[in-house]
N, C-alpha and C positions, 0 to 999 in steps of 0.2 A: 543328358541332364543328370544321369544317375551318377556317374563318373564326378562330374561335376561336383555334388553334393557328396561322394563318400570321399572325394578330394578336402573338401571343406570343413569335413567331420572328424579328418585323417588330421589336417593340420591346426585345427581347434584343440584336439587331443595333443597334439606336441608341445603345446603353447601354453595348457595346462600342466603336461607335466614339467614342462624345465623350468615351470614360474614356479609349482608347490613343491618342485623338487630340494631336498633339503640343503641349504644352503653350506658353503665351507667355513666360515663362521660357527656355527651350527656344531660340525663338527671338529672343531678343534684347530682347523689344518690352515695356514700351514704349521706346521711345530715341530722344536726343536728338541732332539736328545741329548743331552750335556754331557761329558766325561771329562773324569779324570786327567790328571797333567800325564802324560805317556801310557796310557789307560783303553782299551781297544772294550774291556768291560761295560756289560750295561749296568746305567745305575738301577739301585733299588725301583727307584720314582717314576722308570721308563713303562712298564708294565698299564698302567690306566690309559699312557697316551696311545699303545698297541692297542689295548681291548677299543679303543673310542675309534683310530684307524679301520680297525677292522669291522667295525657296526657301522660307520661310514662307506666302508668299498660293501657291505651284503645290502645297505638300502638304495646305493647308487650301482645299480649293477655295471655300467657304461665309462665308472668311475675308475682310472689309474692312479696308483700313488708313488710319485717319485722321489729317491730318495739318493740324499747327495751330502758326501764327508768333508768336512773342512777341521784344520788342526789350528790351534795360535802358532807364532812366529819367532818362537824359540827351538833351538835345535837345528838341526842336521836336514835340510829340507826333502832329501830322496826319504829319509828315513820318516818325516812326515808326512810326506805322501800314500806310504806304507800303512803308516798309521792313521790315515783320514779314511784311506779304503779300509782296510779292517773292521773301522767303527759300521762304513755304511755296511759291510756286509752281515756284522753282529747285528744290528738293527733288521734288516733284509729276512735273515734267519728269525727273528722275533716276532717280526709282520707274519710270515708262513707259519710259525707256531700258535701263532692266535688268531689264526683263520684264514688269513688273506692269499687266495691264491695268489702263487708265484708270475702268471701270467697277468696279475695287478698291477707289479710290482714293477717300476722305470728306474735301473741303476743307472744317474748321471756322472759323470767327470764332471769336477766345477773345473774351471778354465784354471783356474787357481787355488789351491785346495785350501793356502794358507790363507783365513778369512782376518779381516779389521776387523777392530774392537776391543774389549776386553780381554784376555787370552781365557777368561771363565765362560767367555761369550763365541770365543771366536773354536773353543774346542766341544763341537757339537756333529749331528748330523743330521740335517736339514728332512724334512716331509712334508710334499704338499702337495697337491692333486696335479697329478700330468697334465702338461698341455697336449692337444690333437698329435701332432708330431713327433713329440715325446712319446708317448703311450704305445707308439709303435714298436720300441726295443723293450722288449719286455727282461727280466732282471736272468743275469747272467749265472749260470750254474755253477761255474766256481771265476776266481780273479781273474781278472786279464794281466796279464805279463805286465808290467813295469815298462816304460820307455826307457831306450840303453840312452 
């Protein structure tokens, strides 16, 4: 019977917290960092969305944040490629400088780096809480090799 009730106590507490737990809404996410047309720099503007990621992954302890480069669809495509990973790894570096440990941190490959949209839209680099799966590769120490 006691089993029973610290079982029931156990999962009433769970249920509390991922209902009052703060929501991603809340904080910000998912959100994009914008750049420059051939621009690997962060902008001025990126800094509030860093400090709000990272007071998001200290009150979600359980909390990964994945982060994924896409370029618009002018240019030299290996060459943007180059240039979509750069951005997410400047961002990557930005996250750890404003607190967010490295092991937060899920560097994805989009299937397709070159995104639709506006080329003001589509040259960004995406953040937004890991899925389960995800969270598992935690962010790479330096780039991975290019595909030949």
């Amino acid at each position: 019977m006691k089993t029973l009730s610290k079982l029931t106590s156990w999962c009433f507490a769970l249920l509390v917290a991922v209902f009052l737990m703060p929501s991603v809404a809340t904080a910000g996410l998912p959100a994009d960092v914008k750049f420059e047309i051939n621009k690997s720099e962060l902008p001025a503007d990126a800094a509030a969305v860093f400090k709000e990621v990272a007071e998001f992954v200290k009150a979600n302890a359980e909390a990964k944040i994945q982060v994924s480069g896409f370029t618009d669809k002018s240019g030299d495509p290996a060459k943007n490629a180059e240039l979509a990973k750069a951005r997410a790894f400047a961002v990557r570096d930005a996250l750890k400088a404003a607190g967010v440990p490295e092991d937060k941190i899920v560097m994805v490959k989009p299937e397709d780096v070159m995104s639709v949209g506006s080329p003001e839209e589509a040259r960004r680099v995406e953040l937004s809480v890991a899925k389960p799966a995800a969270a598992a590769a935690p962010a790479a120490a330096a780039p991975a090799a290019a595909p030949a």
